[in-house]
N, C-alpha and C positions, 0 to 999 in steps of 0.2 A: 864152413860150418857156422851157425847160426843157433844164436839162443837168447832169448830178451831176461835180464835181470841176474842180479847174482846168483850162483852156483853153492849150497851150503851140505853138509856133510849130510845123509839122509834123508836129501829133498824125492819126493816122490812128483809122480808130474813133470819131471826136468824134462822139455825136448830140444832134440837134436837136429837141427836143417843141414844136410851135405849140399851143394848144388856138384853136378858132374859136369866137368867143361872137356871140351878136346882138344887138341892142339894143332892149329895150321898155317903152313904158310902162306903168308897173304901175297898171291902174285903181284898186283898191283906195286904192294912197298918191300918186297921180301922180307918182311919181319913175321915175326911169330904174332897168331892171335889164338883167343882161347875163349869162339862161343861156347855158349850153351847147348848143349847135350841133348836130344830127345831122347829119356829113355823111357817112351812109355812101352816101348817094346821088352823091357827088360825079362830076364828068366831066372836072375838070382842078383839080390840085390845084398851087403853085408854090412856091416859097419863093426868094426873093431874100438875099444879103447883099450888104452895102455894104461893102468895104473903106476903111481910114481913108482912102485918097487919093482917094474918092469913087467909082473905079470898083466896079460889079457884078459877081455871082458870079448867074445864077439856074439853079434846077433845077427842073423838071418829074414828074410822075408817067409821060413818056416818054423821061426821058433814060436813059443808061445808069445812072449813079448817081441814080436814082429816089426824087424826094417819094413817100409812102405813108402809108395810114392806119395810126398806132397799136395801135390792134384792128381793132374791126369798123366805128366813126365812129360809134356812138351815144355815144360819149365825148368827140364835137368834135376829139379831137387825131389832127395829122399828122405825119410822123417823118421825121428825111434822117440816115444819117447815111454821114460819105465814107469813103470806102472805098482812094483813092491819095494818093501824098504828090507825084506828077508837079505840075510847075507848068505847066501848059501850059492851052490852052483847053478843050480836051475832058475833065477833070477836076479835082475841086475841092481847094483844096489852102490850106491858113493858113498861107501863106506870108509874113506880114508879121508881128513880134511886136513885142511894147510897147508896142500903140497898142490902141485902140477899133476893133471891128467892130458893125455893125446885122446885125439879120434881122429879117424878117419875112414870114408866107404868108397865101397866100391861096387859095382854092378857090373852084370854080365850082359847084353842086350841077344835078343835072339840068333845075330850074326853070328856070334860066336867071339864079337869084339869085346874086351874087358876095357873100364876105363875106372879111375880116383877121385874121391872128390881130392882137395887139400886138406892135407894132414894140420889139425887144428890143435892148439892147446891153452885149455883154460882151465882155471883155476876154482878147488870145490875148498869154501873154507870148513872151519872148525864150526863156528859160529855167525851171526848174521853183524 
């Protein structure tokens, strides 16, 4: 997950880059590797946060403030980013500062395969 600049309590504008990788074994050196994803095929894209007091924040590629692809998803990455500083249920909002928040997405692609980005955690302060 991907985000340029610090993170502060009520930032509006904040976004979020997932890239989705898969995981395979490389016959050549039998080790694990973990390209890039295409998911422009996707059919539900998510991204969850975790607030530090444990409750969730999750958005959708059908919510109003909408998960989407990056570009076109031959690049694996997915994008949120919010758009109100409301603190209510129906929009997203860093309302909690000088603690630890998680993220992390996931998409569904047409096949019917689900894949993660990596579960990220960065930090939304008080003040700048």
């Amino acid at each position: 997950m991907a985000r340029a600049g610090k993170i502060k309590k009520g930032d509006i504008g904040t976004q979020f880059i997932g890239t989705v990788r898969d995981t395979q074994l490389d016959p050549a050196t039998n080790k694990l590797i973990h390209p890039v994803l295409d998911i422009s095929t996707a059919v539900k894209m998510t991204m969850i946060w975790k607030k530090p007091d444990g409750t969730t924040i999750t958005r959708t590629e059908s919510t109003t403030e909408a998960v989407s692809l990056f570009t076109n998803g031959l690049d694996g990455k997915m994008q949120f980013t919010n758009k109100k500083a409301a603190v209510t249920e129906a929009s997203f909002a860093l309302d909690v500062g000088d603690d630890y928040w998680e993220v992390m997405g996931t998409v569904r692609l047409a096949n019917g395969r689900e894949f993660n980005t990596d579960q990220y955690k960065f930090l939304v302060r008080d003040k700048e």
